[in-house]
C-alpha positions as CSV (number, residue, x, y, z in Angstrom):
1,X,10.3,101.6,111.7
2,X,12.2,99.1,114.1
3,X,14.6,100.4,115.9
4,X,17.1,98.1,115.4
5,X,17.0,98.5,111.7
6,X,17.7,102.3,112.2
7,X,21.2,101.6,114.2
8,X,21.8,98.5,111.8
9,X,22.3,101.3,108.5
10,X,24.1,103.6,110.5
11,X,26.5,101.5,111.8
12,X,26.7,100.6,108.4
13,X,27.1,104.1,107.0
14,X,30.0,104.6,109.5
15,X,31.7,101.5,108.4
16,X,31.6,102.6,104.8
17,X,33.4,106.1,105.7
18,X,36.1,104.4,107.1
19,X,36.4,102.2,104.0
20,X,36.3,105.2,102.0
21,X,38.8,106.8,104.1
22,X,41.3,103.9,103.7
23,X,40.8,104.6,100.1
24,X,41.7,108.4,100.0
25,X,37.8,108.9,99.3
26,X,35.8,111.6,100.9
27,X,34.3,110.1,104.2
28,X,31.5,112.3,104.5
29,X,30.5,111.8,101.0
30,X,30.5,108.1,101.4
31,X,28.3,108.3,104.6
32,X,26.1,110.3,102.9
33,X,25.8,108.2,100.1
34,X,25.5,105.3,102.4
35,X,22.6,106.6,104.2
36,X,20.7,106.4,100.8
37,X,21.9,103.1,99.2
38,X,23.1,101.3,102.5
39,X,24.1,97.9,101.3
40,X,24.8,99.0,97.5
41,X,27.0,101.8,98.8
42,X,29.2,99.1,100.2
43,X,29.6,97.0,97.4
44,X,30.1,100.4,95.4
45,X,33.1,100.9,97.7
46,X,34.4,97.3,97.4
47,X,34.6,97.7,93.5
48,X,36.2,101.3,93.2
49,X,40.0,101.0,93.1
50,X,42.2,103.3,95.8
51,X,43.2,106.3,94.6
């Protein structure tokens, strides 16, 4: 697997933790969950009001 796509989904996985922190949502969850959907994970975020 390329390298670059590796660092790309966990970047991404980190950014979603922070969203989900700004939301009052378990971090670690969300990274987790991120790790396994990527892409979807994020749009999950974006659609889930703040608590």
């Amino acid at each position: 697997m390329d390298n670059q796509y590796i660092v790309g989904w966990g970047t991404l996985a980190l950014i979603n933790a922070g969203l989900a922190q700004g939301k009052n949502r378990t971090g670690l969850n969300w990274f987790l969950f991120s790790l396994l959907l990527g892409p979807v994970a994020t749009l999950l975020l974006l659609l889930v009001e703040k608590r």
